[in-house]
C-alpha positions as a Markdown table, in Angstrom:
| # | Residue | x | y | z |
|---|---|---|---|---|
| 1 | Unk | -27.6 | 149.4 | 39.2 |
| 2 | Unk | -25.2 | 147.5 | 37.7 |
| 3 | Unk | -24.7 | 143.5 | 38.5 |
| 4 | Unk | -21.8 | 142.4 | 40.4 |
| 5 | Unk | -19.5 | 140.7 | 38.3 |
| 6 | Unk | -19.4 | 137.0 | 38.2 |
| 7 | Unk | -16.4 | 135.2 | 39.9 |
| 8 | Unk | -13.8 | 133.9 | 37.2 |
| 9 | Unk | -14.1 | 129.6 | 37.5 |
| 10 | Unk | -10.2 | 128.5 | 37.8 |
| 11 | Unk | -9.3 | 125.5 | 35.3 |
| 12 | Unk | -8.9 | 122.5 | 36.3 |
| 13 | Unk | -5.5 | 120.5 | 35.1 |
| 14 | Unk | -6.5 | 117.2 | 33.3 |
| 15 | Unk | -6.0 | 114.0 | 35.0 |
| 16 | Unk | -3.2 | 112.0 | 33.7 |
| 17 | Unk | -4.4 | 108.4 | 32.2 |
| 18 | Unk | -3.0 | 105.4 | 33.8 |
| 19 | Unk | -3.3 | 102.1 | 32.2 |
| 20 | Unk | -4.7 | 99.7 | 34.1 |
| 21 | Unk | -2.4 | 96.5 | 35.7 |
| 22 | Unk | -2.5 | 93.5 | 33.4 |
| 23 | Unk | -3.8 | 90.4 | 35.8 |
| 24 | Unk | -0.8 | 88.0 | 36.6 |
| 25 | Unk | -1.4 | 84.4 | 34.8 |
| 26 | Unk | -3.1 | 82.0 | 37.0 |
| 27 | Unk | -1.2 | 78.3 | 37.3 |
| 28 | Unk | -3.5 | 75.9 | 37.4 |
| 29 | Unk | -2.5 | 73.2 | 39.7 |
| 30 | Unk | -2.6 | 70.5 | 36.8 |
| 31 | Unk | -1.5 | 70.4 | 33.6 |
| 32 | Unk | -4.2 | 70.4 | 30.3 |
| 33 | Unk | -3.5 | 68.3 | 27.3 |
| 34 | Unk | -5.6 | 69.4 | 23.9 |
| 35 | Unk | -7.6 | 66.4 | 22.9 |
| 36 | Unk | -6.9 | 64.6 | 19.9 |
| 37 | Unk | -9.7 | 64.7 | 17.3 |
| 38 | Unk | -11.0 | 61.2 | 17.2 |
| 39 | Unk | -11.1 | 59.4 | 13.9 |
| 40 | Unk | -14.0 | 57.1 | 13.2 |
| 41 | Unk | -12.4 | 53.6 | 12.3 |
| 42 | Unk | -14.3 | 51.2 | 9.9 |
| 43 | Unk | -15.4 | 47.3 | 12.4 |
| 44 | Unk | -12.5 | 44.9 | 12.5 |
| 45 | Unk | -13.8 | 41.2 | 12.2 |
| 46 | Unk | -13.1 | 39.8 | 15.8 |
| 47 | Unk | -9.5 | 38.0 | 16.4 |
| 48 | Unk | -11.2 | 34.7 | 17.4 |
| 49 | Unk | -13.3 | 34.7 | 14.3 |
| 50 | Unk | -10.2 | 34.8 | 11.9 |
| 51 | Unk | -7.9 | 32.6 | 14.1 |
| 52 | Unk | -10.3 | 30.1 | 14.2 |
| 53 | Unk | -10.7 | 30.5 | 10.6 |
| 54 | Unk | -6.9 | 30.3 | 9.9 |
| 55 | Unk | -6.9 | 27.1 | 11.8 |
| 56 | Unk | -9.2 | 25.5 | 9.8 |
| 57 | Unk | -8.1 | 26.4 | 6.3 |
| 58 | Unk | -4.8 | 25.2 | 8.1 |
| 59 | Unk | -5.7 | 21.3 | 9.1 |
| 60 | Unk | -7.9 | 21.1 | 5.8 |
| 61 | Unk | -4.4 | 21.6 | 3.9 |
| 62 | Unk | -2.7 | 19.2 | 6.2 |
| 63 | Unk | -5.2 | 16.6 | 5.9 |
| 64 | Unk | -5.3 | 17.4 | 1.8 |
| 65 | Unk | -1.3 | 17.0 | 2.1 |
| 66 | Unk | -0.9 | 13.7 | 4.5 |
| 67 | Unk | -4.0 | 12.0 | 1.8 |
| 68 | Unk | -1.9 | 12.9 | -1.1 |
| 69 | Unk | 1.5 | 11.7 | 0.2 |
| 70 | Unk | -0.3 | 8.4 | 1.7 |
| 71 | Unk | -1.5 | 8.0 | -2.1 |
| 72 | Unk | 1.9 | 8.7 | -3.7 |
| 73 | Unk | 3.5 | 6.5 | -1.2 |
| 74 | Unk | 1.3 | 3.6 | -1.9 |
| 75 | Unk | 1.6 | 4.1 | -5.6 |
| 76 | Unk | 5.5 | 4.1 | -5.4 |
| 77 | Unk | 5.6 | 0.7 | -3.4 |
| 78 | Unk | 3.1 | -0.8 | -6.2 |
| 79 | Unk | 5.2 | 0.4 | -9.2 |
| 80 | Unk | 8.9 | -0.7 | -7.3 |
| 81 | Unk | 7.0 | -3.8 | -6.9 |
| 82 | Unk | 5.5 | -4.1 | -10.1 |
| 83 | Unk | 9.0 | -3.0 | -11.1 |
| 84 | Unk | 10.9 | -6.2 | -9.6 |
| 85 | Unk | 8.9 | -8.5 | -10.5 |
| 86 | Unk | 8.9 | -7.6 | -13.8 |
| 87 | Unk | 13.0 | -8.1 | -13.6 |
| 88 | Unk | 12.4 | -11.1 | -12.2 |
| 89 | Unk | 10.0 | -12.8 | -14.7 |
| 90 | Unk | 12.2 | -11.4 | -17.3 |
| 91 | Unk | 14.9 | -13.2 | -15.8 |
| 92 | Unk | 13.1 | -16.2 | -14.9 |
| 93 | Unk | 12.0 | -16.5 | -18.9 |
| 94 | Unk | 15.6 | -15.8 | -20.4 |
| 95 | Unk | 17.2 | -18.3 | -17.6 |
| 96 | Unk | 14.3 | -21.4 | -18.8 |
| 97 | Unk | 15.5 | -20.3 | -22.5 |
| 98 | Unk | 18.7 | -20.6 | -21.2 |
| 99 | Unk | 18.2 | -23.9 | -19.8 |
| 100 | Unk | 16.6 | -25.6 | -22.7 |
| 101 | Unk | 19.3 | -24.0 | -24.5 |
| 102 | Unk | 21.8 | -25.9 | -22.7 |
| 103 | Unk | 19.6 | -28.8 | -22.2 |
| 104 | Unk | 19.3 | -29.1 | -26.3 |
| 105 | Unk | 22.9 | -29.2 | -26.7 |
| 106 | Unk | 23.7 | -31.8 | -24.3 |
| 107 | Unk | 20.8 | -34.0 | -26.1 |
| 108 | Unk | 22.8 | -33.4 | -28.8 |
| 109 | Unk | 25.9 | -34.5 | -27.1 |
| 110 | Unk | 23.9 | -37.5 | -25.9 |
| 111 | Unk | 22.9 | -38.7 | -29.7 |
| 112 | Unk | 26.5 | -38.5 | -31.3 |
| 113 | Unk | 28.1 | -40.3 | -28.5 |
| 114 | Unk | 25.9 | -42.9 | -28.4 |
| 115 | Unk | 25.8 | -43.4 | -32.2 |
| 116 | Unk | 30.1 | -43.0 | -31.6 |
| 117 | Unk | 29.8 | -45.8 | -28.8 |
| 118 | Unk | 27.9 | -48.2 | -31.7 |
| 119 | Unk | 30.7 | -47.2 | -33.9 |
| 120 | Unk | 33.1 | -47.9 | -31.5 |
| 121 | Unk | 31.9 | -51.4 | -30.6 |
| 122 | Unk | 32.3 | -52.0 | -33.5 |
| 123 | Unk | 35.6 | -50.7 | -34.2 |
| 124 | Unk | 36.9 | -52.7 | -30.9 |
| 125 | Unk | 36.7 | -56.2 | -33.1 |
| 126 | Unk | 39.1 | -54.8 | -35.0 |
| 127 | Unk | 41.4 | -54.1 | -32.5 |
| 128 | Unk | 42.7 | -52.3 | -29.5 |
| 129 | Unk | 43.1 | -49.1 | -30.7 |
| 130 | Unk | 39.6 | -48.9 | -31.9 |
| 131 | Unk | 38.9 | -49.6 | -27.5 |
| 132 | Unk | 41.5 | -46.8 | -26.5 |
| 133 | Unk | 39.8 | -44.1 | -28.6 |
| 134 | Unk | 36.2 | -45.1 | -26.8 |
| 135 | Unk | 37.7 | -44.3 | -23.6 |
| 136 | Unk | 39.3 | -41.2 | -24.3 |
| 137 | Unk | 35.6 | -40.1 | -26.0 |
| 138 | Unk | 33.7 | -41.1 | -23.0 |
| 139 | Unk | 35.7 | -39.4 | -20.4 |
| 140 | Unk | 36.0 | -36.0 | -22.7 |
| 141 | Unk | 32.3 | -36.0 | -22.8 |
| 142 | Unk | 32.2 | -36.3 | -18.7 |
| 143 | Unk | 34.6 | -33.1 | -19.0 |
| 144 | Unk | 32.9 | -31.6 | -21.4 |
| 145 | Unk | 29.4 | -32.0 | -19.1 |
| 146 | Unk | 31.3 | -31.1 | -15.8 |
| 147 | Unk | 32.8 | -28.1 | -17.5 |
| 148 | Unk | 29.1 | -26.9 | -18.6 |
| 149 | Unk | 27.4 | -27.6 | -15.4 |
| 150 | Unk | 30.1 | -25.2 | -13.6 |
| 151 | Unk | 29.7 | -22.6 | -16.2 |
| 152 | Unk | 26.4 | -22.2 | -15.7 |
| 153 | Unk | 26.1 | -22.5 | -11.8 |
| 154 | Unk | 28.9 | -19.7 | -11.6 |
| 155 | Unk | 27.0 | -17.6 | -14.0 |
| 156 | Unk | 23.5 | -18.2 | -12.6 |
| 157 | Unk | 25.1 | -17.4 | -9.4 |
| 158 | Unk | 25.9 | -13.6 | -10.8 |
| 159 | Unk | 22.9 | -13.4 | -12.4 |
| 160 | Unk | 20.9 | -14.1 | -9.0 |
| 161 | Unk | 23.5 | -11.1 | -7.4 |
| 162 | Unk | 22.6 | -9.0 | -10.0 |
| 163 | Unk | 18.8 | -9.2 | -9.6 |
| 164 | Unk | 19.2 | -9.5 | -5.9 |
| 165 | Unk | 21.1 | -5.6 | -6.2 |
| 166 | Unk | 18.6 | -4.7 | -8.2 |
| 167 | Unk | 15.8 | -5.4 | -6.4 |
| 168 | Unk | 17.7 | -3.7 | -3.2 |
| 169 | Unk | 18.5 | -0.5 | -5.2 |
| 170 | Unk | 14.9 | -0.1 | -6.3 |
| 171 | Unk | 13.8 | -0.6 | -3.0 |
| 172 | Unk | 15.9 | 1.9 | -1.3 |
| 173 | Unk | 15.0 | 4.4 | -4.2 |
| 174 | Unk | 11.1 | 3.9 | -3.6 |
| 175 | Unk | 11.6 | 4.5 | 0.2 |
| 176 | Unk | 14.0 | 7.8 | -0.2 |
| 177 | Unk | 11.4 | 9.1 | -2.7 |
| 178 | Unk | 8.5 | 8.5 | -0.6 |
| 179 | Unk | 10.2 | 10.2 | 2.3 |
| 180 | Unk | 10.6 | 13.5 | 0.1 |
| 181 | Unk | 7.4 | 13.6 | -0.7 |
| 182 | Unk | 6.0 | 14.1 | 2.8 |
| 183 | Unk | 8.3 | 16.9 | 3.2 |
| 184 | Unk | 6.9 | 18.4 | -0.1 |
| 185 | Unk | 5.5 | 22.2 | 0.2 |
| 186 | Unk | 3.8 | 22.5 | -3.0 |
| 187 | Unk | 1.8 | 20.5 | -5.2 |
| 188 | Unk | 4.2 | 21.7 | -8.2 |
| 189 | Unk | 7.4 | 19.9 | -6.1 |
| 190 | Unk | 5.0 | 17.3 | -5.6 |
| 191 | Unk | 3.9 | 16.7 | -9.2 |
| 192 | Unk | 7.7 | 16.8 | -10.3 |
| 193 | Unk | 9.1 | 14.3 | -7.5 |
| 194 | Unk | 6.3 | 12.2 | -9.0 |
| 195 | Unk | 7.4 | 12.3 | -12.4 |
| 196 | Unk | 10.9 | 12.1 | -12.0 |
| 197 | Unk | 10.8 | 9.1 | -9.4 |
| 198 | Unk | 8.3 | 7.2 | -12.7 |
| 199 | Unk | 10.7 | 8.4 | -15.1 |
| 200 | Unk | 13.8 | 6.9 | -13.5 |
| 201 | Unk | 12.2 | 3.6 | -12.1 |
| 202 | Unk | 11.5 | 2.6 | -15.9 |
| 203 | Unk | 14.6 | 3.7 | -17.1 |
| 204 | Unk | 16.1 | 1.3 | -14.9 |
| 205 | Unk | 14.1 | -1.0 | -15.3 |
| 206 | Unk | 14.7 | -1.3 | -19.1 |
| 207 | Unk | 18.5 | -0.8 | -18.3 |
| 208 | Unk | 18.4 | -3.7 | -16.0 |
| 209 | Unk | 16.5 | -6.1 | -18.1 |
| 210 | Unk | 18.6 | -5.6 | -21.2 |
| 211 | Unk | 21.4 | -6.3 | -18.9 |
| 212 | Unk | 19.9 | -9.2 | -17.3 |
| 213 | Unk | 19.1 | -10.6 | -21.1 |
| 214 | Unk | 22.2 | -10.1 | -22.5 |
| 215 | Unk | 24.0 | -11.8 | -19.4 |
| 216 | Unk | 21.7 | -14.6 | -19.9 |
| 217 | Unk | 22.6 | -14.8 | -23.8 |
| 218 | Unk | 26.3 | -14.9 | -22.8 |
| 219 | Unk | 26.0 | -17.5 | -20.0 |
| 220 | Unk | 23.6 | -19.7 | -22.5 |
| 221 | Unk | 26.5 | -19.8 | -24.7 |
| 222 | Unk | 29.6 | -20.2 | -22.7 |
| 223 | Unk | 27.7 | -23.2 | -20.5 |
| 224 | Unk | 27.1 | -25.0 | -23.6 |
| 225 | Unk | 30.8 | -23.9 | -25.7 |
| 226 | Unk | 32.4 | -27.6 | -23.7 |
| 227 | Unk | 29.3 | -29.4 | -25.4 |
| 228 | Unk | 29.3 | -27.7 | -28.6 |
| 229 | Unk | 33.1 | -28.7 | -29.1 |
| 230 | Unk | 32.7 | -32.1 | -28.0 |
| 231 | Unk | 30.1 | -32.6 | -30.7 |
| 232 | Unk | 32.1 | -32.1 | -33.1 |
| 233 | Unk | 34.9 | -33.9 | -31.7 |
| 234 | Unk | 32.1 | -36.8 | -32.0 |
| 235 | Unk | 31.5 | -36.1 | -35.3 |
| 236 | Unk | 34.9 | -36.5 | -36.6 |
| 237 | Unk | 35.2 | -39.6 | -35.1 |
| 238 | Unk | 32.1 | -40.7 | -36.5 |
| 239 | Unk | 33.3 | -39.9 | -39.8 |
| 240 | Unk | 36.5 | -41.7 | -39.4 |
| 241 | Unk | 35.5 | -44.9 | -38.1 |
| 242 | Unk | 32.2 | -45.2 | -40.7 |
């Protein structure tokens, strides 16, 4: 017998391939920030600590400061005193030299007239005219004395202005100095100040006294010029009537 054919299988058409729907994104109801990689940082010395520390390094200068103007300012009122009263004992020695100066000449004076006035007693035996030259030789010599005794009051009397100014000036300059100094910043201003405010106080202080002496000099002479001439007006007469 032959077997009954088998039944032919029909083919079956391939299935297309269809790509699955991507999912939608999901928002989230809050937003998400990446966080920042954190960077060790080396310990900072606490705020108090280096405040306090500021403070002290602060009054410690202030204190350093205030000390080293107190010093200064006590040193420049020593020196402008030390200053004046040099000026003033340099004044007080050239104003005695001065005086016995002065006081010299009129001894001088003194002698010649009263060796004139034996001369002239003298002379008066021999007549009047011998009398009328005493008088007019006494009374010059009263001129001569009142003349010198002005002189040197007037000049003595500029002299104590000058020193008086002086004194003032110096005074003022030691008080304006002192004053800068406690405004100083540095201790290089401060050293300079220093200096300069030594510097000028001697310069006028040797400007002064050589001003002061030659004043002195000068008044010394013109207080005793009226004596000086009546001397010789003494002498002459002397001479004459010998």
């Amino acid at each position: 017998m032959v077997p009954p054919a088998e039944p032919e299988q029909a083919e079956i058409p391939p299935v297309p391939f269809v790509a699955a729907p991507k999912p939608a994104p999901v928002e989230l109801p809050f937003k998400t920030e990446t966080a920042a990689a954190v960077i060790p940082t080396p310990p900072v010395e606490p705020v108090v600590e280096v405040a306090e520390t500021a403070v002290e390094t602060s009054t410690v200068m202030a204190e350093e400061t205030t000390a080293a103007v107190e010093t200064v300012t006590a040193q420049v009122e020593e020196k402008t005193m030390d200053v004046t009263n040099e000026a003033t004992a340099t004044a007080q020695n050239t104003a005695n030299k001065a005086q016995n100066f002065a006081q010299d000449a009129a001894n001088k004076a003194q002698a010649v007239s009263t060796e004139f006035n034996e001369k002239a007693k003298a002379a008066m035996e021999k007549g009047a005219k011998g009398f009328e030259e005493m008088n007019e030789m006494a009374k010059g010599n009263i001129e001569a004395m009142v003349e010198a005794s002005r002189i040197a009051a007037k000049g003595l009397e500029t002299l104590g202005q000058e020193m008086a100014d002086f004194g003032r000036k110096s005074f003022e300059h030691a008080t304006s100095t002192a004053k800068t100094l406690a405004t100083v910043k540095s201790p290089a201003e401060f050293m300079k100040l220093q200096s300069d405010f030594v510097r000028q106080s001697f310069d006028s202080f040797v400007a002064e006294a050589s001003k002061t002496t030659e004043m002195m000099i000068k008044l010394a002479g013109d207080a005793a010029q009226p004596i000086s001439n009546r001397v010789a007006v003494a002498a002459d007469k002397v001479k004459t009537t010998a």
